[in-house]
C-alpha positions in Angstrom: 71.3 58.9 81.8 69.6 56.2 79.9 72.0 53.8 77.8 70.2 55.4 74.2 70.3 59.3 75.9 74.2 58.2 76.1 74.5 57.5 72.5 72.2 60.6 71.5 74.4 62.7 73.1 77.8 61.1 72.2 76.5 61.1 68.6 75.4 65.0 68.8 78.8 65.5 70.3 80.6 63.8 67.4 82.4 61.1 69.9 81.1 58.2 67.8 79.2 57.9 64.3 78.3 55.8 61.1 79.1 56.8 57.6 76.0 56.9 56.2 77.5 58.9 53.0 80.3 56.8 52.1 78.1 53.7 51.9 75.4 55.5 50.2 75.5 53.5 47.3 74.6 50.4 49.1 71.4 52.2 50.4 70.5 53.7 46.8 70.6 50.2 45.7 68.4 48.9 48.2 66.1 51.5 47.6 66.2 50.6 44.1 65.3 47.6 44.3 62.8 47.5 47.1 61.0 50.2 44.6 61.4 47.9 41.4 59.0 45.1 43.4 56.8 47.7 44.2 56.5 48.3 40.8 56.2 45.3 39.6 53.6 44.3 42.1 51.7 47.2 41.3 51.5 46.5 37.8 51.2 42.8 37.9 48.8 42.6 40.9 47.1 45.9 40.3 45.3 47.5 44.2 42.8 46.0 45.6 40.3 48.7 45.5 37.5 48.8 48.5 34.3 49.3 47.6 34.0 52.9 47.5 35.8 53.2 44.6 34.2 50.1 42.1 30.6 50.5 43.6 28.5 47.7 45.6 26.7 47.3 48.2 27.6 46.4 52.5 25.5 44.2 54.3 25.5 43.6 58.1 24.1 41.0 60.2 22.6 41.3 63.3 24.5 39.8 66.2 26.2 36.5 67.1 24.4 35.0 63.8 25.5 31.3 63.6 27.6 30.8 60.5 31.2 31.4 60.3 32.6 34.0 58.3 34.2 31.0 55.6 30.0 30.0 55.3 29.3 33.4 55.3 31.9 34.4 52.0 30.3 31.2 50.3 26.4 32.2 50.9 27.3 36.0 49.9 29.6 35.4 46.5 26.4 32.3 45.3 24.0 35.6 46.0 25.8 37.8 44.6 28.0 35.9 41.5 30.9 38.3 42.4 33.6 37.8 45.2 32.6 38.9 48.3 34.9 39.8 51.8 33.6 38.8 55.2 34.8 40.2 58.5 33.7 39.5 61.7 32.9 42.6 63.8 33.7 43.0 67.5 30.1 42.7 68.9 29.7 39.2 66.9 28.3 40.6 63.7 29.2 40.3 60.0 30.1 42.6 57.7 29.8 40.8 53.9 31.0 43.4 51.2 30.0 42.8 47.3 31.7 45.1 45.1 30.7 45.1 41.4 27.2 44.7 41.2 24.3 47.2 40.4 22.7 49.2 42.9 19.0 47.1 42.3 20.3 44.0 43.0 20.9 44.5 46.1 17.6 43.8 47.4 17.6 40.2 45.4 21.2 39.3 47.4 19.9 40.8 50.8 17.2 38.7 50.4 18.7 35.5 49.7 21.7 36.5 52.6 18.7 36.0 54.9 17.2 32.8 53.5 21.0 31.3 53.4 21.7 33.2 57.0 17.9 32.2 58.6 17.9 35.8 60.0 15.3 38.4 59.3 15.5 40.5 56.2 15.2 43.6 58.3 17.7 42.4 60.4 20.1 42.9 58.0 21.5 46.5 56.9 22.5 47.1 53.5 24.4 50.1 52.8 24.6 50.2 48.6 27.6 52.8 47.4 27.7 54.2 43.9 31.6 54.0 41.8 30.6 58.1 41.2 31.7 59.0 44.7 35.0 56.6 44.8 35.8 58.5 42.2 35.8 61.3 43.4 37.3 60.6 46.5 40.5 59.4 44.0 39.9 62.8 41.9 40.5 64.7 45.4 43.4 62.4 47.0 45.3 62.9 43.6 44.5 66.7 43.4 45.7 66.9 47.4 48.6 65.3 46.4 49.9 67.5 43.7 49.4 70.4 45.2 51.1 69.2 48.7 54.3 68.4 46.7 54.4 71.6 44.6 53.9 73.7 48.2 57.0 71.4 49.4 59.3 72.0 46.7 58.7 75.6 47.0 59.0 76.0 50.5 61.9 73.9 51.1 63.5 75.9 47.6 62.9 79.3 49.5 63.7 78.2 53.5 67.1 75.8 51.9 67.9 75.5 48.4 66.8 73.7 45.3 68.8 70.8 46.1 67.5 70.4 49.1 63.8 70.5 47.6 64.6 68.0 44.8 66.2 65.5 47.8 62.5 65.9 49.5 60.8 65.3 46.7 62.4 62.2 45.9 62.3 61.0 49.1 58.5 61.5 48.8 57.7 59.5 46.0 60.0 57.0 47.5 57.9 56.4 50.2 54.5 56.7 48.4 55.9 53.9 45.4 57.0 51.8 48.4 54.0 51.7 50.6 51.4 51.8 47.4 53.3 48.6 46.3 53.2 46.5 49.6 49.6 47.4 49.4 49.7 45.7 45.9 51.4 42.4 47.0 49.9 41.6 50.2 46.6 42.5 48.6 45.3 45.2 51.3 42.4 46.7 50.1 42.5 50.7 49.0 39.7 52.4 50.7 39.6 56.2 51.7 40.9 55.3 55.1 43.9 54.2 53.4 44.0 57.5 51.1 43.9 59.6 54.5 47.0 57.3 56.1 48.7 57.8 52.5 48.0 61.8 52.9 49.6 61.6 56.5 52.7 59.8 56.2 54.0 62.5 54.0 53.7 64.9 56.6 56.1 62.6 58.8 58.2 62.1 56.4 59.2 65.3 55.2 59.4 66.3 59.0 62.4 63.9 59.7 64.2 65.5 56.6 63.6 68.7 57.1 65.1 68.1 60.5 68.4 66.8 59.2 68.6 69.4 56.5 67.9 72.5 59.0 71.1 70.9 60.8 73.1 70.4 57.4 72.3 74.3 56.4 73.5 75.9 60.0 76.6 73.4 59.9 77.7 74.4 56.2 78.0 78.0 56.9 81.0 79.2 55.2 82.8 75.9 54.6 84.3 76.9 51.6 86.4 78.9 54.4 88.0 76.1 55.9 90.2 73.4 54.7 89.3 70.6 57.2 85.8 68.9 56.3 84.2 68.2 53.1 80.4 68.7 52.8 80.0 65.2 53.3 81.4 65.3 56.1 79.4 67.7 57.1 76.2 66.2 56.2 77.3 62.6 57.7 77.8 65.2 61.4 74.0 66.1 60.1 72.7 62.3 59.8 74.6 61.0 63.4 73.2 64.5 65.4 69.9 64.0 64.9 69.5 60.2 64.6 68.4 59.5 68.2 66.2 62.0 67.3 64.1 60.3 64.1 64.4 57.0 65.9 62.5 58.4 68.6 60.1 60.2 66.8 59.6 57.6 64.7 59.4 54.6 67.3 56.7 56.9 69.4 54.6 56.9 66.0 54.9 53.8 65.1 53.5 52.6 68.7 50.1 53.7 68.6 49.8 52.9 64.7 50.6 49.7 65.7 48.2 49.5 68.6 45.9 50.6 66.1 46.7 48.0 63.2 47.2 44.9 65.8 44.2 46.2 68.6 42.2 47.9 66.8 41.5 46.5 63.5 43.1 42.8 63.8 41.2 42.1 67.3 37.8 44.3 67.5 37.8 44.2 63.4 37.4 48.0 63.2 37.4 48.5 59.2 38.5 52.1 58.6 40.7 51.4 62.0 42.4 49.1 59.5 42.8 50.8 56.8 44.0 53.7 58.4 46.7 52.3 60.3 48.3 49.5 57.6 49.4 52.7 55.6 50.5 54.8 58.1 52.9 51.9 59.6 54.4 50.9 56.6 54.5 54.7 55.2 56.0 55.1 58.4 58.7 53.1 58.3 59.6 53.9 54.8 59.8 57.3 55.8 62.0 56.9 58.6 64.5 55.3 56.3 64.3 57.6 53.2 65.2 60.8 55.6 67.9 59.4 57.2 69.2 57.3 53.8 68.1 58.6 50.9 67.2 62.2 51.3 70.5 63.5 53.2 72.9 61.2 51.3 71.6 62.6 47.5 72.0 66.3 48.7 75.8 65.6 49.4 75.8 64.1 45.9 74.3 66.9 44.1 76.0 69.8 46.6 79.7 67.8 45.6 79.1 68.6 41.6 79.2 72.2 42.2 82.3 73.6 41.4 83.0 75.1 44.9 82.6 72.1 46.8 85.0 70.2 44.4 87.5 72.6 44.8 87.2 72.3 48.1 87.1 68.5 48.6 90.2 68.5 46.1 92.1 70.7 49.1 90.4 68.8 52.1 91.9 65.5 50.9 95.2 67.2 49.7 95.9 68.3 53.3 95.2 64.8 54.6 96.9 63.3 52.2 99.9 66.1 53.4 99.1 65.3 57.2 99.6 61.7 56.9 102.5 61.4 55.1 103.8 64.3 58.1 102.6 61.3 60.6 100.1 63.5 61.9 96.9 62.0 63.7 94.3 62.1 60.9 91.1 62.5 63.3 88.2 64.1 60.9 86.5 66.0 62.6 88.3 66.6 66.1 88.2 70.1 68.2 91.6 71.3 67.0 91.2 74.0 64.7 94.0 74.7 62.2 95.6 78.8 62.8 94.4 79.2 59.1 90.6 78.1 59.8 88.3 80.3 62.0 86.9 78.9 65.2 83.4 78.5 64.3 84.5 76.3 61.6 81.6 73.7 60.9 82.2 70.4 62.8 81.6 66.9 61.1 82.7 63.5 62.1 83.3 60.7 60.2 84.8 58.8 62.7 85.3 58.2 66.4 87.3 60.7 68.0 90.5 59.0 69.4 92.6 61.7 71.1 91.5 64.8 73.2 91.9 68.2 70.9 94.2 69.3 73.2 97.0 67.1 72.7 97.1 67.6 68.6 96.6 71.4 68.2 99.7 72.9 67.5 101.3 68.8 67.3 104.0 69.0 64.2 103.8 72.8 63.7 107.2 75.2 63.9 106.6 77.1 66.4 105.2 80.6 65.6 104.4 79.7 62.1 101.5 78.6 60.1 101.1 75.8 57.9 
């Protein structure tokens, strides 16, 4: 078995694990501020919006034309009297884009592209796109995305609990805030390439919490029964059993994206290719981390204010507190069961597991008698 199938397994089996809850606070804060920049960016910087969405016109050059794209921006923003982007395609072409100007200037610019070029006017396609139809491409997106969050919060309220639901959500608009507000500081232009990568990371997202949760709802089963394992506990079990798990999943997404972004878009200077793929690998990654740090951690949080899980923290730690000062081994989350806890008690680990269950059940009892 492979050195990571090792670990999957020994961290499914509770032999080793990280407490993700107890340092959930550290994580909160990072998120915190990680979403602050975004935020600021965003509203300092403002998005880059492509062309679909402010109007203009897209003119391409025939093939292997003899300027370089640095010539090319200069010719097309003097034409045009607006800033223009250049990008050299993969067949040796140019793509100049002028966004801003009215649909009957176009002709005037592709005219004086060619004079400044000393290619053919017909050589040179122009492709004019009216602000009416970014619009409503943003109209749609933000439509889409209402109604994708409202069927999520009611799904995962019905299949888990509202908690649960609420911890999604959040996790959501974590990862949209996050990637729209690299997008502002790096300067990446918005197009509807990068509305359809923004539409699809939610669905990975939500799919590596919704994994950990399904795990934290069979593994919480009547805990109020037992007197070993907190729900954090539980939901820290949750996080290290299916870790391998959104690593891999996310690892074997992020490969092609990147192939995608790096291939794709940065060496053949596929456009939409480009767009596509810079959200999806930063919405990616965002998502990867909200699931496993966010989303998990701030359902223990709200699950520990109820009054039955407090009750039942208070008499978790009072029988550790009770075992210790007893000297007995204080190993969370070990096979032993207790003769006053049923034997499909939910597991959870906070820590390695340092002696065989074996050897402690039954360790410091009177014999025939229950604690």
């Amino acid at each position: 078995m492979s050195k990571l199938g090792n670990l999957g397994a020994r961290l499914h089996r509770g032999e080793i694990g990280y407490d993700f809850i107890k340092n959930r606070k550290i994580w909160y804060g990072l998120s915190i501020l990680i979403t602050i920049t975004a935020i600021v960016g965003l509203a300092v910087r403002g998005l880059n919006m492509g062309i679909e969405f402010q109007g203009g016109a897209v003119f391409t050059t025939p093939k292997n034309v003899s300027v370089s794209v640095s010539q090319a921006e200069e010719y097309a923003e003097s034409a045009s009297g607006h800033d223009a982007i250049v990008q050299e395609l993969g067949d040796g072409s140019l793509r100049i884009q002028v966004a801003g100007i009215e649909t009957d200037k176009a002709n005037q610019i592709k005219n004086q592209l060619s004079d400044d070029l000393k290619v053919d006017a017909e050589q040179i396609n122009a492709e004019l796109v009216g602000p009416s139809w970014g619009e409503q491409i943003a109209n749609k997106a933000w439509q889409g995305l209402g109604i994708f969050l409202i069927l999520v919060v009611i799904y995962l309220a019905i299949a888990f609990e509202w908690r649960m639901a609420l911890a999604a959500f959040v996790a959501l608009i974590h990862d949209i805030t996050i990637t729209v507000g690299i997008y502002a500081l790096v300067g990446f232009e918005v197009t509807p390439g990068t509305v359809i990568g923004l539409l699809t990371i939610l669905g990975y997202s939500l799919y590596d919490t919704v994994v950990v949760f399904d795990s934290l709802k069979e593994q919480t089963k009547d805990l109020t029964k037992q007197t070993r394992w907190t729900y954090s506990d539980v939901a820290n079990r949750s996080i290290n059993s299916t870790l391998v798990r959104s690593i891999n999943t996310t690892v074997v997404a992020l490969l092609p994206v990147a192939g995608l972004l790096f291939i794709g878009g940065g060496v053949l200077g596929a456009g939409m290719l480009n767009d596509i793929s810079l959200s999806l690998f930063v919405g990616l990654a965002a998502g990867a981390y909200s699931s496993i740090f966010i989303a998990t951690p701030l359902v223990a949080d709200l699950k520990e204010r109820e009054p039955a899980m407090k009750a039942l923290k208070k008499r978790v730690l009072a029988k550790r507190a009770q075992g210790a000062a007893k000297g007995e081994p204080q190993v969370q989350g070990a096979d032993e069961v207790y003769a006053d806890e049923p034997e499909d008690a939910a597991p959870a680990v906070v820590g390695p597991r340092n002696q065989p269950a074996s050897r402690t059940r039954g360790r410091g009892r009177p014999s025939g008698k229950r604690r």
